[in-house]
C-alpha positions in Angstrom: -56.8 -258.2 48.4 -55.5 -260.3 45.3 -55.9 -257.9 43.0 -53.9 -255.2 44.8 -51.1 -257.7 45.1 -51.3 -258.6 41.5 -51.7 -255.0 40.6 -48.8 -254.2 42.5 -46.4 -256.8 40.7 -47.5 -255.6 37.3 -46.1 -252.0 38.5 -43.2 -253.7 40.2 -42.4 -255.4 36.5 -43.2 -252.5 34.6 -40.4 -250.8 36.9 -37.8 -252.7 36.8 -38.3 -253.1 32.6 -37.8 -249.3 32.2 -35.1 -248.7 34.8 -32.9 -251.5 33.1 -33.7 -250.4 29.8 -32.8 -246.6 31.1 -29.7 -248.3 32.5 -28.7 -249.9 29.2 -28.8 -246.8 27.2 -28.0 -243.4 26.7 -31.6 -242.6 26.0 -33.1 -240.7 29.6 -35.8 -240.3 30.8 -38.8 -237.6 32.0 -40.4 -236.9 35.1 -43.7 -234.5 35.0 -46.6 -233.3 36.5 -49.8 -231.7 34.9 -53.4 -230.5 34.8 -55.8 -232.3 33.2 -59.6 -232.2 31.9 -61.6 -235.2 31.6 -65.1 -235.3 29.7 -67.3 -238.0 29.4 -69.1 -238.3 26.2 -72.8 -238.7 27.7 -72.4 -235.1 29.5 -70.6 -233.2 26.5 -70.9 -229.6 28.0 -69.0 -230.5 31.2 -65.3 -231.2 32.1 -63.6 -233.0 35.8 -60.2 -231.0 36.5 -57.3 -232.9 38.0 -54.2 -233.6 37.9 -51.0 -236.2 36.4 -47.9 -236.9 38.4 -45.5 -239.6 36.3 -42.3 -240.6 34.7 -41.3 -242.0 31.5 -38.1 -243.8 29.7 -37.3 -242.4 26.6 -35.4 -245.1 24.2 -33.8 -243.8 20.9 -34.2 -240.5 21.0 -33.7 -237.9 19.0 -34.9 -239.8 16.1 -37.7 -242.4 16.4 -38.1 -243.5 19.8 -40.1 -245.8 22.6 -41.5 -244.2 25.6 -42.7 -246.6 28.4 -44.5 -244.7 31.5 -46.1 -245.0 35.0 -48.7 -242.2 35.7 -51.3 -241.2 39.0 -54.0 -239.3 37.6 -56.5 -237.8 40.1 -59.6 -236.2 39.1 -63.1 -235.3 40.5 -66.6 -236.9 40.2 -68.5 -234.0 40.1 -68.5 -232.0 37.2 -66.3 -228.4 37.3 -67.9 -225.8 39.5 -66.2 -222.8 39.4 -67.3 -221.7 43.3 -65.3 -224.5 44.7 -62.1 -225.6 45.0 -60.8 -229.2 43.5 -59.3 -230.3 46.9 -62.6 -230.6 48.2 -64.7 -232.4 45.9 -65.1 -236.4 45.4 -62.6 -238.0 43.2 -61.3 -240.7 41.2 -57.4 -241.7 41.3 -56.2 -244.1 38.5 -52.6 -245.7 37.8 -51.9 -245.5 34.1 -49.3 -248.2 32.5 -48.3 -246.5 28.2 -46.4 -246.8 26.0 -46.1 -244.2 23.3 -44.1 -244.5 20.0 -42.6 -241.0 18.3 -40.2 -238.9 16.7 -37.9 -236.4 18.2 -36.5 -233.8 16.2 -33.6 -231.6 17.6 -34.0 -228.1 15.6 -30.9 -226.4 17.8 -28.8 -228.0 20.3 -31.1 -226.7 23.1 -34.4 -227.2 21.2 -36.6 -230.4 20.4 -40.0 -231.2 19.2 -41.9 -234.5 19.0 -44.8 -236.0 18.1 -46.3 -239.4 19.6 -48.8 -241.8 19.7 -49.5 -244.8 22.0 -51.5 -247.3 24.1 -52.7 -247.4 27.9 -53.5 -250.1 30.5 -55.6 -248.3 33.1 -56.7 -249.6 36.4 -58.7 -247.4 38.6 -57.4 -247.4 42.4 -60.1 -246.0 43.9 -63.5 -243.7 44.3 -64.2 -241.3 46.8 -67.6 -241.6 48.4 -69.5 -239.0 46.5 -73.5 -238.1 46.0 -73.8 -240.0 42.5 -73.3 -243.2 43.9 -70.5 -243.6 41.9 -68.6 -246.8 42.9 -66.9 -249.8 41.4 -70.7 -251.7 40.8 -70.9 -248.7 38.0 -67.7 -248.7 36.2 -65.0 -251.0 35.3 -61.4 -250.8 37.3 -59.5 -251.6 34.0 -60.2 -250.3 30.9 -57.5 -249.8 27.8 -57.0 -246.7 26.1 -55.0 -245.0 22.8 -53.3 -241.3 23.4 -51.7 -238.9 21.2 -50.1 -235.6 21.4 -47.3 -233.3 20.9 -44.5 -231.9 22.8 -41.4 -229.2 22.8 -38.1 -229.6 25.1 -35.9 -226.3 25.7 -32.7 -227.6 27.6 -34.0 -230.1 30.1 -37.6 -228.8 30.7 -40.5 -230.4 28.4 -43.6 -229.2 28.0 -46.3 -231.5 26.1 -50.0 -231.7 25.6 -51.7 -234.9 25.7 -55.2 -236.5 24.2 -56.3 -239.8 25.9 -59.5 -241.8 25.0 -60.5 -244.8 25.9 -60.7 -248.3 23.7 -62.8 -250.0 26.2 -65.5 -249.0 28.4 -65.5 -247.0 31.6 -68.6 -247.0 33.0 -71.1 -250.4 33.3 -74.2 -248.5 33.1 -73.8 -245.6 30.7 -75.2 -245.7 27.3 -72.3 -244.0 25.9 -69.6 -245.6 28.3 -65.9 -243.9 26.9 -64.2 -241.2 28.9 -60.9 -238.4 27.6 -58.7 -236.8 28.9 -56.7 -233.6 27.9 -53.2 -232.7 29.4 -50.5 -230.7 29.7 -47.2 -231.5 31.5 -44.4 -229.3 32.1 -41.0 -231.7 33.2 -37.6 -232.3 33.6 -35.8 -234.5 31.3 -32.5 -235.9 32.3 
């Protein structure tokens, strides 16, 4: 029960630090959703679908800018099987804490492109019970990761793609413990 609380004043401080520094300046901010595809080195030939739900600040863009973020990522246990749908399959959900660091070009007055790059405190929220036996006695509920990517804005809707790995390991009992994910996020900047 301690850790939920002190999980949820981490979120509550991460909050209020980008909503003031939204408030402060001129800068915005993005609200997305995505899929995503997570792979696990130790079973190469097989991916987990999902899905991303999350917001970030933007701070000094176009230009170089700072992008602090909140992100719910849901994705299965099992690996993909195309005869059955997501919604019913064991999953994990994990809150996300970044920060990415980029540039923002503005090629027209209704076009942008970016590059970034950036860091991850990831805390694991829960497990569905599944037929692995996968539970928190096999994997770590924080973990840190690095992610990189690319993205394009036309007007007010982004779209960006999205490579996460992890620094630290995932799993307790894994010889090779990392996890990555791959996303893409279609949003609304404002």
């Amino acid at each position: 029960m301690q850790k939920n609380k002190s999980l949820r004043l981490i979120i509550l401080i991460f909050l209020i630090f980008v909503i003031f520094n939204n408030l402060n300046s001129q800068d915005g901010a993005q609200l997305y959703v995505g899929t995503l595809n997570v792979s696990f080195p130790n079973e190469p030939n097989t991916i987990r679908p999902g899905f991303s739900v999350g917001g970030q600040g933007k701070i000094g863009s176009p230009g170089f800018f700072m992008a602090p973020g909140l992100i719910f990522q849901k994705f299965t246990v099992d690996p993909f099987d195309k005869n059955r749908y997501y919604n019913d399959r064991p999953s994990y959900s994990m809150i996300k804490l970044t920060t990415d660091g980029g540039y923002e070009y503005k090629i027209l007055k209704f076009l942008k492109v970016r590059i970034f790059a950036g860091v991850s405190l990831n805390y694991v929220i829960s497990i569905d019970e599944n037929t692995r036996g996968i539970n928190f006695n096999n994997l770590y509920d924080a973990n840190f990761s690095y992610d990189y990517g690319a993205g394009i804005s036309l007007w007010f809707i982004t779209l960006d793609f999205k490579r996460d790995n992890n620094l630290t390991d995932f799993f307790k009992d894994v010889e090779k413990k990392g996890i990555s994910f791959n996303c893409i996020n279609i949003g609304i900047s404002f």
